[in-house]
Gaussian input, Z-matrix of N, CA and C with variables (Angstrom, degrees):
# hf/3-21g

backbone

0 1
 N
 C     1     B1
 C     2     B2     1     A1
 N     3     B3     2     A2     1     D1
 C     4     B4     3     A3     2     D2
 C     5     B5     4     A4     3     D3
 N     6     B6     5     A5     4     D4
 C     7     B7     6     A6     5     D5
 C     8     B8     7     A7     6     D6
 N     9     B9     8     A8     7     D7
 C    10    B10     9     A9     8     D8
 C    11    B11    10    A10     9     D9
 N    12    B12    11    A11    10    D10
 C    13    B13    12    A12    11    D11
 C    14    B14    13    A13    12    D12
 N    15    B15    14    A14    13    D13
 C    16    B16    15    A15    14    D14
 C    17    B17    16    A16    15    D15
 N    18    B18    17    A17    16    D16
 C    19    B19    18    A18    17    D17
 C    20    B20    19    A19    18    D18
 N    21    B21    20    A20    19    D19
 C    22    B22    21    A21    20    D20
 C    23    B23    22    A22    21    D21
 N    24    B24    23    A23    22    D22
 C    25    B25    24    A24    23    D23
 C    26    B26    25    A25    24    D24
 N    27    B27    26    A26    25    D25
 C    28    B28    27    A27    26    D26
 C    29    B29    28    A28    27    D27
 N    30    B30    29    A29    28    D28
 C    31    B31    30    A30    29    D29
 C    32    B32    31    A31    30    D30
 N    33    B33    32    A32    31    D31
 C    34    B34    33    A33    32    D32
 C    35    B35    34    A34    33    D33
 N    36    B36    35    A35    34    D34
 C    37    B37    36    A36    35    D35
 C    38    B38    37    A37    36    D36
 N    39    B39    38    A38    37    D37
 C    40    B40    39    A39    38    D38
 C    41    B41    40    A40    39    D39
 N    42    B42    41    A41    40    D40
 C    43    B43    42    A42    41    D41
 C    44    B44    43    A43    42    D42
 N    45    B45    44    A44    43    D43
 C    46    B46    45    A45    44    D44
 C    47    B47    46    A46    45    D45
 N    48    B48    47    A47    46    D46
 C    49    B49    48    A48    47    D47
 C    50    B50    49    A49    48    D48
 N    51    B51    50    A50    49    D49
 C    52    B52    51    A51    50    D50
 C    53    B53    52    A52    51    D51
 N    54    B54    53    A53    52    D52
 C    55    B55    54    A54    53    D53
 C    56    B56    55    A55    54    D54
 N    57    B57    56    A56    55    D55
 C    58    B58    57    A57    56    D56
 C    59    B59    58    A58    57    D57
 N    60    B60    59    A59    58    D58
 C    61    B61    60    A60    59    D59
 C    62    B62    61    A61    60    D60
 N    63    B63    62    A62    61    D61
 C    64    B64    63    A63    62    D62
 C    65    B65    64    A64    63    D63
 N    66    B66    65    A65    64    D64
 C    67    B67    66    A66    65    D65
 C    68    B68    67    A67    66    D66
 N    69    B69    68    A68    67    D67
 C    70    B70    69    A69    68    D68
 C    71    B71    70    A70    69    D69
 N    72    B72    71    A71    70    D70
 C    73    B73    72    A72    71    D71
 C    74    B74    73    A73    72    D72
 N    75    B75    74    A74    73    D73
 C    76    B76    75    A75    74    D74
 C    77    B77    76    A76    75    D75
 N    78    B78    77    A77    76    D76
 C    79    B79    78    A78    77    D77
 C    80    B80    79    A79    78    D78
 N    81    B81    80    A80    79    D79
 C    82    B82    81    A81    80    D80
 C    83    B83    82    A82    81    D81
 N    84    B84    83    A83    82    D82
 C    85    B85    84    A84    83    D83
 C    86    B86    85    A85    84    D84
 N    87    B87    86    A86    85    D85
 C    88    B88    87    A87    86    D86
 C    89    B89    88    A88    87    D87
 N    90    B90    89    A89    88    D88
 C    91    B91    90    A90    89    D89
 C    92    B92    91    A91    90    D90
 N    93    B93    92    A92    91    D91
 C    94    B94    93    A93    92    D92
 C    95    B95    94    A94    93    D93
 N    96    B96    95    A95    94    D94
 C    97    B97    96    A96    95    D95
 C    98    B98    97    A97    96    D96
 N    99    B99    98    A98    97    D97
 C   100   B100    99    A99    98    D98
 C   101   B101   100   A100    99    D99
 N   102   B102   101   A101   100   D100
 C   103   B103   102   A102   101   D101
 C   104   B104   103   A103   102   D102
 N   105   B105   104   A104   103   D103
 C   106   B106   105   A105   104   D104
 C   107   B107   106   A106   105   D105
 N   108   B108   107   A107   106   D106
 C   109   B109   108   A108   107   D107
 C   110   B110   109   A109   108   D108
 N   111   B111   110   A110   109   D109
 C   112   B112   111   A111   110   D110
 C   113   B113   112   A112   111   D111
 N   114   B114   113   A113   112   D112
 C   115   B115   114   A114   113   D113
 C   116   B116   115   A115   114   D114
 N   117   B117   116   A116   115   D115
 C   118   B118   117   A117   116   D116
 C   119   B119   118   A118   117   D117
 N   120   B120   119   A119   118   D118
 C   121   B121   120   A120   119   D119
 C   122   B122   121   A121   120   D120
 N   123   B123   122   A122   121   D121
 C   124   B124   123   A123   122   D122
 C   125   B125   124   A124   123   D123
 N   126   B126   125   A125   124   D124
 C   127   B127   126   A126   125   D125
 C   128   B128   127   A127   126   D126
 N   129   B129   128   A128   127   D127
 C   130   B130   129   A129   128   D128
 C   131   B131   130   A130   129   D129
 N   132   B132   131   A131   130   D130
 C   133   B133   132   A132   131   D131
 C   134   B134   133   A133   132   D132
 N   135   B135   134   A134   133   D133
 C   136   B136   135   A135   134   D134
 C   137   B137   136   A136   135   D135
 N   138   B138   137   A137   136   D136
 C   139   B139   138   A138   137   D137
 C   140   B140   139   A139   138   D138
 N   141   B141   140   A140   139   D139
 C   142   B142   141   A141   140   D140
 C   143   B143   142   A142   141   D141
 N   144   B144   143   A143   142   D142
 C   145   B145   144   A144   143   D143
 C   146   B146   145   A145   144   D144
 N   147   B147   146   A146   145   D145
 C   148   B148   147   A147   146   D146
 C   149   B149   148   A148   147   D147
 N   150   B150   149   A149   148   D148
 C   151   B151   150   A150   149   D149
 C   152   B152   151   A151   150   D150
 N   153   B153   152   A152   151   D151
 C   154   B154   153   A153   152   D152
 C   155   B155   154   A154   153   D153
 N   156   B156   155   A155   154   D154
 C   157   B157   156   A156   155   D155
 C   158   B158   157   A157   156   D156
 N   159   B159   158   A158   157   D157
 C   160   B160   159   A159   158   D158
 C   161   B161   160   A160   159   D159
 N   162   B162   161   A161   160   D160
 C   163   B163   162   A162   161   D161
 C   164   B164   163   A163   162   D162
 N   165   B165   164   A164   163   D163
 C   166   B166   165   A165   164   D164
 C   167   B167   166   A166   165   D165
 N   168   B168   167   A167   166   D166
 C   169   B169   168   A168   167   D167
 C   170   B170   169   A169   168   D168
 N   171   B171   170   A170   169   D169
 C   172   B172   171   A171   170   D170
 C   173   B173   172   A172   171   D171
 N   174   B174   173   A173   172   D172
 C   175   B175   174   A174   173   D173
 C   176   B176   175   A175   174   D174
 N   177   B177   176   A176   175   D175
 C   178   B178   177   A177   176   D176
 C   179   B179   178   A178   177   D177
 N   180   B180   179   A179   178   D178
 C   181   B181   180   A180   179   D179
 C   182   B182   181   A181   180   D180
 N   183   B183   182   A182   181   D181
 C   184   B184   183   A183   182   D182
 C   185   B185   184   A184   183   D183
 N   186   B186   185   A185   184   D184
 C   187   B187   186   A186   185   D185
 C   188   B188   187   A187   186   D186
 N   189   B189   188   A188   187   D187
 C   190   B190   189   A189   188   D188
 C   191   B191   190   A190   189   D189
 N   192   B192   191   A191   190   D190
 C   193   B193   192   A192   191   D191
 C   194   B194   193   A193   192   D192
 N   195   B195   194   A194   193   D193
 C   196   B196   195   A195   194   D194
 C   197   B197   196   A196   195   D195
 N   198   B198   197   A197   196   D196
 C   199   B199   198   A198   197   D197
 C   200   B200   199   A199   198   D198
 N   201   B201   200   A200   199   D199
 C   202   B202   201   A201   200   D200
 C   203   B203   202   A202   201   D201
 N   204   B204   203   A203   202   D202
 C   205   B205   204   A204   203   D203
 C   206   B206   205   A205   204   D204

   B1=1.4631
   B2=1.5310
   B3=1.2596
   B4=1.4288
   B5=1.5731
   B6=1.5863
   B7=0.8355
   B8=1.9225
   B9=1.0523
   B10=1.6985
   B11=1.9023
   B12=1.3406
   B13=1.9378
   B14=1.6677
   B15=1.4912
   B16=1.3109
   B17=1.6773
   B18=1.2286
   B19=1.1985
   B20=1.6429
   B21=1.6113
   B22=1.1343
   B23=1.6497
   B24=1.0715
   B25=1.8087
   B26=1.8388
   B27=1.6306
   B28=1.1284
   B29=1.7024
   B30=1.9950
   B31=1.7563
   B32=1.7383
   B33=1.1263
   B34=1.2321
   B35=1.6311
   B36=1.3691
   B37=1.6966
   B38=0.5999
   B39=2.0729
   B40=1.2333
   B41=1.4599
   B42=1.3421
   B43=1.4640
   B44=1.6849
   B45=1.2927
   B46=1.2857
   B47=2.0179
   B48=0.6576
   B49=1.8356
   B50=1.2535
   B51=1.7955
   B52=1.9848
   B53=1.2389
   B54=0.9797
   B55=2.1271
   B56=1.0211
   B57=1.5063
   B58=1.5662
   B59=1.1966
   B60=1.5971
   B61=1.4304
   B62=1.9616
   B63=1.1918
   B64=1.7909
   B65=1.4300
   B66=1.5888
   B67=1.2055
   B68=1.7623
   B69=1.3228
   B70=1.5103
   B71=1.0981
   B72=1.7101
   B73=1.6810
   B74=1.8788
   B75=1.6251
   B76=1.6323
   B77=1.9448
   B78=1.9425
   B79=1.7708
   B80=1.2280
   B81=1.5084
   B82=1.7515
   B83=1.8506
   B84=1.0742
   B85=1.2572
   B86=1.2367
   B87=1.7694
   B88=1.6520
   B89=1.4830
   B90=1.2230
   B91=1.2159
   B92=1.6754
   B93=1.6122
   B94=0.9719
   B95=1.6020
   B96=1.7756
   B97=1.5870
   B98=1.1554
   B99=1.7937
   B100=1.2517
   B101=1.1094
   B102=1.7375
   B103=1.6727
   B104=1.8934
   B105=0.7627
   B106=1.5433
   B107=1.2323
   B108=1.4897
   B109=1.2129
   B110=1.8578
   B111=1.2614
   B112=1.9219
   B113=1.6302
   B114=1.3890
   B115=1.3609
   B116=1.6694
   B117=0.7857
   B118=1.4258
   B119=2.0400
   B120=0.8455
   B121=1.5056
   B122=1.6914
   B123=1.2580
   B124=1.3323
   B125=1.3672
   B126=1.2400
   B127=1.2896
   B128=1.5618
   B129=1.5707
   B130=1.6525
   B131=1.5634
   B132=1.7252
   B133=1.4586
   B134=1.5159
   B135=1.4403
   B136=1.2770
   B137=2.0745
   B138=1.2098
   B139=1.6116
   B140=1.7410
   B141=1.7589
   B142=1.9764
   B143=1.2414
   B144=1.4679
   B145=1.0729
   B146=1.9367
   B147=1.0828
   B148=1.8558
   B149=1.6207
   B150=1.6301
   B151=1.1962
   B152=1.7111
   B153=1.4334
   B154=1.7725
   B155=1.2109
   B156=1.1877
   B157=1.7555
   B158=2.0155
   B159=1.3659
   B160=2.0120
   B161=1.5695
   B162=1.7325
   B163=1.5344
   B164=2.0041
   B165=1.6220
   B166=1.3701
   B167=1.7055
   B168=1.2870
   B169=1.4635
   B170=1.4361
   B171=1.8024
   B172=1.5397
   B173=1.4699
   B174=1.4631
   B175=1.5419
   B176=2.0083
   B177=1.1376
   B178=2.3422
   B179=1.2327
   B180=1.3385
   B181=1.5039
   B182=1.5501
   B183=1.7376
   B184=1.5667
   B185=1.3892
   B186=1.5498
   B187=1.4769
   B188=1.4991
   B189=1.3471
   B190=1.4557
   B191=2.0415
   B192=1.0957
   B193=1.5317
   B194=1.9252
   B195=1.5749
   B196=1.4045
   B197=1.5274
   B198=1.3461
   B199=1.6225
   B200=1.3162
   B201=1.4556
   B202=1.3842
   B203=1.9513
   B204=1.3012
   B205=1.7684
   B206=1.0073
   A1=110.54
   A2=116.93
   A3=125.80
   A4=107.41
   A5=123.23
   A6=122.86
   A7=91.76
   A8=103.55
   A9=113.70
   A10=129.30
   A11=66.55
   A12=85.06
   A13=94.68
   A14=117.53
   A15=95.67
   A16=130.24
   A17=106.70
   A18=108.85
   A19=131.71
   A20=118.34
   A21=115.44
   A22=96.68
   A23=126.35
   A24=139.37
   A25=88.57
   A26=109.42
   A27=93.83
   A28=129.95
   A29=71.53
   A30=108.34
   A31=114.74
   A32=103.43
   A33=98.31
   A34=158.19
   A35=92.47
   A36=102.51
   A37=138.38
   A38=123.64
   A39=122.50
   A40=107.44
   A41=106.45
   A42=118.33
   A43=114.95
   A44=114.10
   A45=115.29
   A46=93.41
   A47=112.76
   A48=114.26
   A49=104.28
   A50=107.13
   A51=94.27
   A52=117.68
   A53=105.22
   A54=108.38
   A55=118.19
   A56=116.57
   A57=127.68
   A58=79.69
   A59=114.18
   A60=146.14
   A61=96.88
   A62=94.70
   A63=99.48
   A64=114.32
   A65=120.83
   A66=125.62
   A67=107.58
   A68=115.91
   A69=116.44
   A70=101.32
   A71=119.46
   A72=143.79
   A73=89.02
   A74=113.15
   A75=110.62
   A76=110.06
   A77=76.75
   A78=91.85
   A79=103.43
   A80=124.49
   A81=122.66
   A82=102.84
   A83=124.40
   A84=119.87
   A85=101.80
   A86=114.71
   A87=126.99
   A88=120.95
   A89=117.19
   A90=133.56
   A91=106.92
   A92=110.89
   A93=113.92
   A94=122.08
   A95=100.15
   A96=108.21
   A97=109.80
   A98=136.85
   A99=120.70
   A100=136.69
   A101=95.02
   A102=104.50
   A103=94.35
   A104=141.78
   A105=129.81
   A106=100.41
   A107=129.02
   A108=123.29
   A109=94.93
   A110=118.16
   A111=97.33
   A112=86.77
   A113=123.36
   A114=124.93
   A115=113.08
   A116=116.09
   A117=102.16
   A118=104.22
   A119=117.65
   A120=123.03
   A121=107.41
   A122=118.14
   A123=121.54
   A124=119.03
   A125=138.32
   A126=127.03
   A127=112.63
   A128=121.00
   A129=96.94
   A130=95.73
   A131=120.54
   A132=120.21
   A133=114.58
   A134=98.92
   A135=131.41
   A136=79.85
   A137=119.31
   A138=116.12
   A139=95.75
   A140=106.14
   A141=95.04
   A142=129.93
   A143=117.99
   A144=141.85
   A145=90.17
   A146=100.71
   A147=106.31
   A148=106.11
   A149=136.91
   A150=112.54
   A151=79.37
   A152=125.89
   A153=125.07
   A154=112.84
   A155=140.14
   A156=148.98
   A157=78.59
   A158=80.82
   A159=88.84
   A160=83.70
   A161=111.13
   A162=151.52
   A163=76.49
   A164=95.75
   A165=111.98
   A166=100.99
   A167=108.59
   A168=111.96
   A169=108.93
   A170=121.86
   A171=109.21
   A172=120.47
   A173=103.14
   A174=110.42
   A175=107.97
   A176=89.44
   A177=87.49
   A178=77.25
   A179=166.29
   A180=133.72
   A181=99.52
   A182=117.83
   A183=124.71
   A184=101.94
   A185=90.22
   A186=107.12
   A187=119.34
   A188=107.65
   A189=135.39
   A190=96.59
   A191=84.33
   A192=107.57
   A193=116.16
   A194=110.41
   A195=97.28
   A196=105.79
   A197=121.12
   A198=129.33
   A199=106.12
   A200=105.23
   A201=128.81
   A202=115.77
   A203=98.41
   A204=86.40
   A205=132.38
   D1=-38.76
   D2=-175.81
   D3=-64.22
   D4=-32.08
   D5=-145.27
   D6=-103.62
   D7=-26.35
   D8=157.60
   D9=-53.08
   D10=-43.17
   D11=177.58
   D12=-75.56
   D13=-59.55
   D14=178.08
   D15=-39.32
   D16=-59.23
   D17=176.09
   D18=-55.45
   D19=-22.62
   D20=-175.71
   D21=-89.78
   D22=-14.63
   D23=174.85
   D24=-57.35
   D25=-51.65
   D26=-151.87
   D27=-61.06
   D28=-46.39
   D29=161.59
   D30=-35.81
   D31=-53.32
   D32=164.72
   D33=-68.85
   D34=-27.47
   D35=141.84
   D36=-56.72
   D37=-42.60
   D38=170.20
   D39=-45.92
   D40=-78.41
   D41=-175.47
   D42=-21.49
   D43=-35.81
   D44=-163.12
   D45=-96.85
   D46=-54.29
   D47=165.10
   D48=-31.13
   D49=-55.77
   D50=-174.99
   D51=-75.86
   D52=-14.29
   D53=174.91
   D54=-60.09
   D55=-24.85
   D56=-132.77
   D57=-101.91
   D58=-70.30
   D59=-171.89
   D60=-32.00
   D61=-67.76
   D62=-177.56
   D63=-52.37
   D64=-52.52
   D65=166.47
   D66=-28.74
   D67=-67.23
   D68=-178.49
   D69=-33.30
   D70=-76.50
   D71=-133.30
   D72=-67.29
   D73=-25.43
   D74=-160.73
   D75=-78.48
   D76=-36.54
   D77=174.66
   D78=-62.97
   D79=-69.52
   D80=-166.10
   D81=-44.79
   D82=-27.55
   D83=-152.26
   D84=-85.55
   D85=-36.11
   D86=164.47
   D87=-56.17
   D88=-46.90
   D89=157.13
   D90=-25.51
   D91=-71.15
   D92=-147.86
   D93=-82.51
   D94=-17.88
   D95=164.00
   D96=-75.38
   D97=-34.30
   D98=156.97
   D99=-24.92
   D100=-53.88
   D101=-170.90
   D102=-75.84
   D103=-16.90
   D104=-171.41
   D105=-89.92
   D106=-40.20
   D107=-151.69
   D108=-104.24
   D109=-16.05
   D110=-173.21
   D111=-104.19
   D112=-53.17
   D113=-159.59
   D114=-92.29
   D115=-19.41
   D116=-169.73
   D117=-99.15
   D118=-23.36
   D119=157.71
   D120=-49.49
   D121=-65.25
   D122=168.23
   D123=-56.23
   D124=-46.02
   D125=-177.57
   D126=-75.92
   D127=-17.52
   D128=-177.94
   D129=-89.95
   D130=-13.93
   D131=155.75
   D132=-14.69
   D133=-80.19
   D134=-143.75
   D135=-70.44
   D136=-52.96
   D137=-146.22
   D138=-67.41
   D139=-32.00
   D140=166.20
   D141=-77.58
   D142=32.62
   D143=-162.30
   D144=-101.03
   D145=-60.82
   D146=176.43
   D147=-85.49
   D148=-17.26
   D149=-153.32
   D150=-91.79
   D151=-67.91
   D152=177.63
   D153=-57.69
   D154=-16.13
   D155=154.85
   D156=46.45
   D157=74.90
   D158=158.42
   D159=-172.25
   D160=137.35
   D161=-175.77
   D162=-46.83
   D163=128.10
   D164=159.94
   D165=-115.92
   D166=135.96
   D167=-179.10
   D168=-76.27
   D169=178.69
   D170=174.74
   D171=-82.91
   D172=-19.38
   D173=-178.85
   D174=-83.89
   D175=1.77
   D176=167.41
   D177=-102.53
   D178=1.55
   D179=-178.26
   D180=-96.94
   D181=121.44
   D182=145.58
   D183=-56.57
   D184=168.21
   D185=165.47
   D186=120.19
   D187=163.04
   D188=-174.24
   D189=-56.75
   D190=-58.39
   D191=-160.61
   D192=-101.51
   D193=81.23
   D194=-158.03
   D195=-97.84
   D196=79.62
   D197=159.06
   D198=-74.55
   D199=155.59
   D200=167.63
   D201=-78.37
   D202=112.84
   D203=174.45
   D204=-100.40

């Protein structure tokens, strides 16, 4: 019996390790559509700003962050 209990103890760490583990992988992953979806629309904005070097108005700029450049 003891040796049952051990094992379902063990079972259960795992389980609780992979929760944990995913929890991280779910945050980084939130993180990372943020960063695609508020900032990175705006920054290749901003970078055809020098490659077509012609006045982009503020209303053509996407983004998180809508300054004039």
């Amino acid at each position: 019996m003891q040796e049952l209990n051990n094992d379902f103890k063990n079972f259960i760490k795992k389980l609780v390790n992979i929760i944990l583990k995913k929890e991280v992988w779910i945050s980084i992953f939130l993180i990372g559509i943020f960063y695609f979806i508020f900032l990175l629309p705006n920054a290749s904005k901003s970078y055809q700003y020098t490659i077509n070097n012609h006045t982009v108005h503020c209303d053509e700029q996407i983004g998180f962050y809508n300054s004039c450049g």
